[in-house]
N, C-alpha and C positions, 0 to 999 in steps of 0.2 A: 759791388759785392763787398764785404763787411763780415768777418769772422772774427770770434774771439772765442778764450778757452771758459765752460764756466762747469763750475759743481752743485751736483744734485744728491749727497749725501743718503746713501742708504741705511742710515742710522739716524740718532739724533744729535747733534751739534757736540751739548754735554754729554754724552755716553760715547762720542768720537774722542772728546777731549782727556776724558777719564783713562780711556785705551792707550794714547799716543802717550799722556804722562805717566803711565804706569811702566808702559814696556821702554820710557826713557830713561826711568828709575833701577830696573833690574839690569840692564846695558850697562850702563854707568856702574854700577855695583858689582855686575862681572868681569869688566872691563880694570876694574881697578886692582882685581886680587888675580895679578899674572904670575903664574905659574913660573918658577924658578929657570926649569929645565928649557921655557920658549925663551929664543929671543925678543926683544923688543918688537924687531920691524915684521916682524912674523905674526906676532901678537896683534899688531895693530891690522894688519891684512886679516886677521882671524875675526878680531872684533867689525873691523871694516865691512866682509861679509854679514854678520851675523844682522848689525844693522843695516843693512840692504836687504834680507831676508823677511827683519821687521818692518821695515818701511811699505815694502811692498803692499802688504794685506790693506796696511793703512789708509793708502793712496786708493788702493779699489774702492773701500768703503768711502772713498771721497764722491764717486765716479763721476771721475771730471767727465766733460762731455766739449769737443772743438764743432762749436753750432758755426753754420756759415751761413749768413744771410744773403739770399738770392733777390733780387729788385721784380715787382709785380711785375707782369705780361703788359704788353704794351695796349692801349685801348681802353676805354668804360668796362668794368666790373660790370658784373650782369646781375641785376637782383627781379630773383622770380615770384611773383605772389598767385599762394596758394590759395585758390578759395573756394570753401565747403560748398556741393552743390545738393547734399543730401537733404530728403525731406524734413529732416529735424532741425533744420537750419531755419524754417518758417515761423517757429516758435517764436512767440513776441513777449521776452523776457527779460529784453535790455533795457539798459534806463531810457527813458522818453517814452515808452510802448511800441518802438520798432522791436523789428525782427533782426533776428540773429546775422540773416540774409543781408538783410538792409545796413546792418552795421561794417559787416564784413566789406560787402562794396564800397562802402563810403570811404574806408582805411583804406581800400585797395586806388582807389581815384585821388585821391587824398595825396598816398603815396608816387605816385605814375606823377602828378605835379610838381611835387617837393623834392623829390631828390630823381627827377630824367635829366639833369644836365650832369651830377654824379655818376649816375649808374644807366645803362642801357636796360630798363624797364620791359619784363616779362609778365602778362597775366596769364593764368593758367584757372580754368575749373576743374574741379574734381568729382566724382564721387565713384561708380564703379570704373570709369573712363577717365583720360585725363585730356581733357580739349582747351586750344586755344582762343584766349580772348579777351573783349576790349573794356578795360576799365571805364570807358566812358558810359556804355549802354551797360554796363553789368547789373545796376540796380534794376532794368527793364525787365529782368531775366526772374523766373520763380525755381525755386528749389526742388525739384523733382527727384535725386537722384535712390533710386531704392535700398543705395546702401554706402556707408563713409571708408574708403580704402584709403587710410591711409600711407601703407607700405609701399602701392602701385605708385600713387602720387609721389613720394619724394624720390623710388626709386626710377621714375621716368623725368621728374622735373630737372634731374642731376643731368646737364649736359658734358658728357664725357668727348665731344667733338670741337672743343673749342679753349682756346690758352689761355683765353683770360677767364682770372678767377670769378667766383660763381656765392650768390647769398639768397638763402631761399630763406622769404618768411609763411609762413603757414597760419592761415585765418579760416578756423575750424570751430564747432563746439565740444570738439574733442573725444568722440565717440566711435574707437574701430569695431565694427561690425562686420569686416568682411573677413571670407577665408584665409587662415592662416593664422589668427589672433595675435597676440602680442608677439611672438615670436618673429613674425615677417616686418612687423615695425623694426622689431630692434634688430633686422637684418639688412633694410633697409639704411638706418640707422648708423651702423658702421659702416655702409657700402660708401655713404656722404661723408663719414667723418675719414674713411683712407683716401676720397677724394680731395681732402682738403676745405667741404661744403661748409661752413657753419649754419644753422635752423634756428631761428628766431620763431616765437609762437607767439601766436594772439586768442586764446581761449574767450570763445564768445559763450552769453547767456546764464543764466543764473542756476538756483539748486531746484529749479522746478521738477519736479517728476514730469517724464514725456509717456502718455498714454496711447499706442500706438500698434496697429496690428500689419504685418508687413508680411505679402505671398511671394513664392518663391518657387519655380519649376526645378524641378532635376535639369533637362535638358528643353530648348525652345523648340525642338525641330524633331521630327520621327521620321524613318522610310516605313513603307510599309506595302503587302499586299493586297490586291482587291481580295474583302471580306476578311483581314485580319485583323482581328483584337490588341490593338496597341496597349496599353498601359501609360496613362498620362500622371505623373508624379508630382504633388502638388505638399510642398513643407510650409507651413504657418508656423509665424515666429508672433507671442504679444510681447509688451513693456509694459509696464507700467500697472497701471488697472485696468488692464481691457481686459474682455469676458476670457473667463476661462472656456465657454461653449462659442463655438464660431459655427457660422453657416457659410460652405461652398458651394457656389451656383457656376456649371459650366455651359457657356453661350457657343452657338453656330450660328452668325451669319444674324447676330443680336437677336437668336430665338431660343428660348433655355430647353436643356436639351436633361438635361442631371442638376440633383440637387444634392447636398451633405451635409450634417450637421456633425463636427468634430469635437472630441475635448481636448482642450490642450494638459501636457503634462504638468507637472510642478515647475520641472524649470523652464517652462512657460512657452513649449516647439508641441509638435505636433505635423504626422505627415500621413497623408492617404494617397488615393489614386481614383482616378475614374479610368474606365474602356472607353475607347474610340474607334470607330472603323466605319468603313467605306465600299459602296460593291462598284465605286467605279473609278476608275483612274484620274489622278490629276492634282491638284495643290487646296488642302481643305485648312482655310482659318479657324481657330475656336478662341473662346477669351475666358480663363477664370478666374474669377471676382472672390475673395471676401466682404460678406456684409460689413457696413460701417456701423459704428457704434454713436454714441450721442457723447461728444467731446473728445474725439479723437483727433489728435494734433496736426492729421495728414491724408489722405484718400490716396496720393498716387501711387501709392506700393500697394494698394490695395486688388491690384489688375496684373495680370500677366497676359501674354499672347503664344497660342502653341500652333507649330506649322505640322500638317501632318501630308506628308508626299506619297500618293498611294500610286503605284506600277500595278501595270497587267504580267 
């Protein structure tokens, strides 16, 4: 352990030094013209005070600070890699003509090599889940996830159950989409930095526009009763240049059962709903789809799945 006293000036250096020679200047100067009626050694006790009065503020403005250095936790440092699982990750916009994907694995494999005698080596995928996994097959793996959470990700990657210190790098194309907006980053964010985490980043892919239409249920699942009109809640989000008119087709059992044609707003959402219901009891699939476009960056967020559980 290793301590020493150091200063972090809450001022500037020259406007600390201007202060201390100023208020050394008036001291001295009042110091010098002692009053008849004091004694000497009374005087000097007066003045003695006075400069311990001035010294003081001084000193604060110095604000020393006695840091003590504590020796790492015993064991490999754990460094975790983060890597984007979301469908925009497919984009092939890096140099060579891989994908975002494929670059991100290679850094993560890469890494897992070059420094697991260092570090006790974590992979982690992300996108609205955060699951574990093996740098070595990760390239085998496609980019499916329907949306990039970043806040979930680092605020689960943060292992709070173990002494030795913790280094998360993050291999993303940098794109939060999910609930909570930047707010839940940057609270995530601090949650890593009082833990002592540091976040290294690796921004994948280029300034392409991603063209892209992404479904989204309210909820996956409904109760309901025989012969009751559900309400199945269905939000469409575009990027980029996709159609401002979309078409939703709702499937049972892969036979189209409803069909919709939507406009999306300006800031490019949009949400309706279809009826569902049942006159018999039991557990009913349905699947709804937005149509694909011609150049769209991605199909698997183009699907959702809704359970609906009908009671007698």
């Amino acid at each position: 352990m290793f301590s020493q006293l150091e200063f972090d000036p809450l001022i500037s250096p020259v406007l600390w030094a201007a202060f201390a020679l100023l208020a050394a200047v008036v001291l001295a100067r009042y110091a010098w013209k002692r009053p008849p009626s004091v004694y000497r050694r009374r005087w000097a006790g007066i003045v003695a005070l006075m400069a311990a009065g001035t010294l003081l503020p001084l000193v604060i403005l110095l604000n020393p600070t006695w840091r003590v250095t504590i020796p790492p936790p015993a064991g490999k440092p754990i460094l975790s890699l983060l890597v984007d699982l979301s469908a925009s990750m497919s984009a092939t916009d890096v140099a060579g003509g891989s994908s975002r994907y494929q670059a991100a694995a290679a850094i993560a494999k890469a890494c897992t090599h070059e420094l697991s005698e260092q570090f006790d080596v974590q992979t982690f995928g992300f996108s609205s889940h955060l699951l574990a996994a093996d740098a070595e097959t990760l390239h085998d793996n496609e980019p499916r996830g329907e949306s990039t959470d970043l806040a979930l990700a680092i605020s689960e990657a943060v292992a709070n159950d173990t002494a030795a210190s913790q280094t998360l790098l993050l291999l993303s194309d940098g794109i939060h989409n999910a609930e909570g907006g930047t707010s839940s980053v940057l609270a995530a964010l601090s949650a890593a930095r009082a833990a002592a985490v540091p976040i290294y980043t690796k921004t994948l892919g280029g300034d392409v526009e991603i063209d892209d239409l992404a479904l989204q249920l309210s909820t996956p699942q409904q109760l309901a009763f025989i012969e009751q009109s559900v309400p199945l809640s269905v939000k469409v989000r575009k990027v980029g240049r996709a159609p401002s008119k979309v078409t939703l087709v709702l499937e049972q059992d892969d036979k189209e059962i409803s069909r919709q044609q939507v406009t999306l707003s300006a800031d490019g959402q949009a949400q309706t709903r279809f009826l569902v219901r049942q006159d018999t009891p039991g557990v009913f699939r349905y699947e709804v789809r937005v149509e694909p476009f011609d150049g769209e960056i991605s199909q698997v967020n183009n699907f959702a799945t809704f359970l609906l559980r009908v009671v007698d």
